[in-house]
N, C-alpha and C positions, 0 to 999 in steps of 0.2 A: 240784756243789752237794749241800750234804745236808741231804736234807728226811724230814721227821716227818709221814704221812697217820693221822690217826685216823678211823673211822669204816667201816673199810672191809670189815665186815661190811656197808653199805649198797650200795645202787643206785649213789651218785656217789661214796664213798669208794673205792670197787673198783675203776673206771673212772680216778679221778686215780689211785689208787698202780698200777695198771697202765698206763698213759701215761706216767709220770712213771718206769718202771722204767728205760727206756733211753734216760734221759736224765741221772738224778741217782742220788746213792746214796739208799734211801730204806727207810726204815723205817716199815712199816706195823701198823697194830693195828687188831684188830678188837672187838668187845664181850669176849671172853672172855676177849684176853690184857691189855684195859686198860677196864677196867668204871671209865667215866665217875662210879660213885654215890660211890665211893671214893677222897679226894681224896691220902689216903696211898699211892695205887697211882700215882697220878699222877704226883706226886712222885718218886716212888723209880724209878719208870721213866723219867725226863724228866731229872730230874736227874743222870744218870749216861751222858747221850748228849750228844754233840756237835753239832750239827746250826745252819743259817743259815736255815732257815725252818721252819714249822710250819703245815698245814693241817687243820682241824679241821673233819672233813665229821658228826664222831656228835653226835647230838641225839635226844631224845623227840618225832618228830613227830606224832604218832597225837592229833590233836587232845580223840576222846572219852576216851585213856587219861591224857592229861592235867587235863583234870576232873575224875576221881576222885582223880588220882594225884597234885595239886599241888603236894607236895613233893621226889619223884624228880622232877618236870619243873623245877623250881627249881635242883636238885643237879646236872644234866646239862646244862642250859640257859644255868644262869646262874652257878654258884658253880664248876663246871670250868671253863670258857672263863676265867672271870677268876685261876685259879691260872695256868693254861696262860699265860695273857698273864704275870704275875708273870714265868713261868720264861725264857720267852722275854726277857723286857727282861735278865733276868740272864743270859742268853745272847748278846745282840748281836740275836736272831734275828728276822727278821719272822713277824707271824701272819697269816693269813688263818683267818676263821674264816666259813665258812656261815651264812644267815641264811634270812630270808624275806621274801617280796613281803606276805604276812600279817598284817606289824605294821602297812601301811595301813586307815583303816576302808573304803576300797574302797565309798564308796558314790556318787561321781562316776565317769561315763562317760570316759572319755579314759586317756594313759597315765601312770603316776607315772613322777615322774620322784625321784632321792635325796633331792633339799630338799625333796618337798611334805611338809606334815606327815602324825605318824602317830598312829594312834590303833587300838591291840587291842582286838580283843574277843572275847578266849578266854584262856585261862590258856596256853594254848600259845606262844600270840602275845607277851603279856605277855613272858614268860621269856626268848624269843628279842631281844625287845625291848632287856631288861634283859643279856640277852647281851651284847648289839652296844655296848651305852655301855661295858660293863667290857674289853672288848677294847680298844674306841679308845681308853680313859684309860689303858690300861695303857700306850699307845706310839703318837703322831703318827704313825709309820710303817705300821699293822695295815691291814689292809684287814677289813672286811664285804663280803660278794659276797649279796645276797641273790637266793635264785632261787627256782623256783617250778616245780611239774607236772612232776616231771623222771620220766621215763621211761627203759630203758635195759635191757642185756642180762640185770644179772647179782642182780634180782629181781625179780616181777612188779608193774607198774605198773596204771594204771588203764586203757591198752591193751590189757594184755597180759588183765586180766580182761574186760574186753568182748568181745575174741576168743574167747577160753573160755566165756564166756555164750552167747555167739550163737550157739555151733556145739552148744547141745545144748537152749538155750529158743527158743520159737517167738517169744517176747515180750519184746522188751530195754526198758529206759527209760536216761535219762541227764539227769541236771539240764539248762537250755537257759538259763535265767537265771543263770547264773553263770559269770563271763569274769575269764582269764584268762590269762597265756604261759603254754607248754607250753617245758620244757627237755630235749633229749637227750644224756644223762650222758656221749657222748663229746666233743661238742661242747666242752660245759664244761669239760671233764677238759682240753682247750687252750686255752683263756680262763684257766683258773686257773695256768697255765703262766705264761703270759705279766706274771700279774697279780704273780707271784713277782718282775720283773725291779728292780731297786733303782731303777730310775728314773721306776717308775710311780709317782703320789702314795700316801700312807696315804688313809686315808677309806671311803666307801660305794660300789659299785657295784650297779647293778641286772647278774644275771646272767641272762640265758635266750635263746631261740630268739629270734628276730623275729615279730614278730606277735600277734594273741590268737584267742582261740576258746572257745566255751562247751564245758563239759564232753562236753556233746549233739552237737556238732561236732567234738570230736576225734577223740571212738570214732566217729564215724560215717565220720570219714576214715579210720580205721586198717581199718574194714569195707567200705569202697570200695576202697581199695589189695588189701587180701588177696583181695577178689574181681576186681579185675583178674588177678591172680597164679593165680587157677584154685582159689581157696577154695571151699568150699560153706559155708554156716551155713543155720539153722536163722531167724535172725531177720536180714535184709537191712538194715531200716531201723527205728533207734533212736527210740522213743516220747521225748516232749516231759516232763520232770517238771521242778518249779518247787522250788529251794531249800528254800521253805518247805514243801516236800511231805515232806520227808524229815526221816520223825520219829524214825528211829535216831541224827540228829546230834543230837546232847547240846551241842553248843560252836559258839557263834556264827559264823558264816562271812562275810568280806566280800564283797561283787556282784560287785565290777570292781576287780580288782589287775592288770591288764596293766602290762608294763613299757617303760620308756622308755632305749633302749639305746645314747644316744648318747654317754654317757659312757664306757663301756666301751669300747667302738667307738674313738673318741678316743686313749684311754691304750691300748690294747694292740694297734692298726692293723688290728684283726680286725673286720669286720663281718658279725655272727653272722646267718647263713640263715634264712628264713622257716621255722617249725618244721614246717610239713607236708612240706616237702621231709629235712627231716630223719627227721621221721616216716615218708616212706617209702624211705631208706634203711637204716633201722634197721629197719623189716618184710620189705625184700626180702634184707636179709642173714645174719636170725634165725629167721627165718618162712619164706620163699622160696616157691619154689610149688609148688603144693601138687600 
């Protein structure tokens, strides 16, 4: 099979084209050999390869630089993904393109699941939104995988800064009032495998770990693990801060996007792990002890 990864200057882009190396022929891009703002670059590279699917991990996630920036997040978000679908229908090929748990307003407790409705509220969200319809209109076939908190080797996440926090401040904090899954980009990297097979439906899936977790409980699990492991840090135990506490966010955030992972589950016979356990596979084999 040959498949097209973009994005994989990223956390989960890196992760699928390395996964996916010995298994398909694959072609990967990163920001600098296919700069999403340019849809001519697109084109002229896409158009001249062969390939039966197309996964599209690059995106503008940085919620505050899309606030300022609401036209490059338009251009990468919303106006690539839907040439990339064009190419692909004129290729035969299936898309899978990345999304987010995000476009929910996330302001009910429990998990979403694809059908509940959605409602953005950030320009980010918006985009990615706007994303996801130009993908499916382009092809009944496409899949949306939206995922969420994804962590992983091959940039640092919001664990990976926690651990680096702790081991040099005596005083860490971490949001407590806001929940949601946590995703481990290898895990995904075989989800999105699978999600490639022709006989899965087109449509949306919710992608990530099992389970939820407030921001304040994931780094505080990723700071229990590493001290089992014979870490020392400087701050043991992660102070409580409340969403609304945090005045460097410029761009709305929803409470509660956990996801609801039966769908997925269903169509590709994988039923993805509780994310702490993933979480501490991915510390004891990056991190190790100390």
């Amino acid at each position: 099979m040959r498949v097209v990864v973009t994005g994989t200057g990223g956390r989960l882009g890196a992760a699928v084209a390395r996964h996916l190396h010995e298994r398909c022929r694959v072609v990967a891009y990163d920001r600098k050999a296919l700069d999403l703002r340019e849809p001519p670059r697109i084109a002229d590279h896409l158009l001249g390869l062969e390939f039966d699917a197309l996964i599209n991990c690059a995106a503008v996630t940085s919620l505050e630089y899309c606030e300022s920036h609401p036209e490059e997040a338009a251009a990468v978000n919303v106006d690539a993904p839907a040439l990339m679908a064009r190419i692909c229908r004129e290729r035969g090929a299936r898309m899978i393109h990345l999304s987010t748990n995000y476009v929910n307003e996330g302001t009910a407790p429990g998990l979403r699941s694809e059908t509940d409705p959605v409602h953005p509220l950030s320009i980010y969200a918006r985009t990615k939104l706007e994303g996801e319809r130009c993908v499916l209109a382009g092809d009944g076939a496409n899949i949306v995988a939206r995922t969420a908190w994804v962590f992983g080797p091959d940039r640092p996440a919001f664990v990976d800064q926690i651990v680096a926090r702790a081991q040099k401040d005596a005083h860490c904090a971490a949001v407590g009032d806001g929940f949601s899954s946590a995703s481990y980009s290898l895990d995904m990297a075989a989800l999105l495998e699978r999600l490639m097979a022709p006989e899965v439906p087109g449509g949306i899936y919710n992608l990530s770990n099992a389970g939820f977790a407030s921001w304040q409980e994931l780094g505080q699990c990723a700071l229990d693990i590493l001290t089992a492991l014979g870490w020392k840090f400087r701050c043991r135990t992660l102070e409580y801060r409340r969403l609304s506490d945090m005045t460097a966010f410029t761009a709305a955030r929803p409470v509660s996007t956990a996801m609801d992972l039966s769908k997925i589950s269903a169509a590709t016979g994988i039923t993805p792990r509780p994310w702490f356990k993933a979480l501490e596979e991915y510390l004891t084999a990056y991190y190790g002890h100390a």
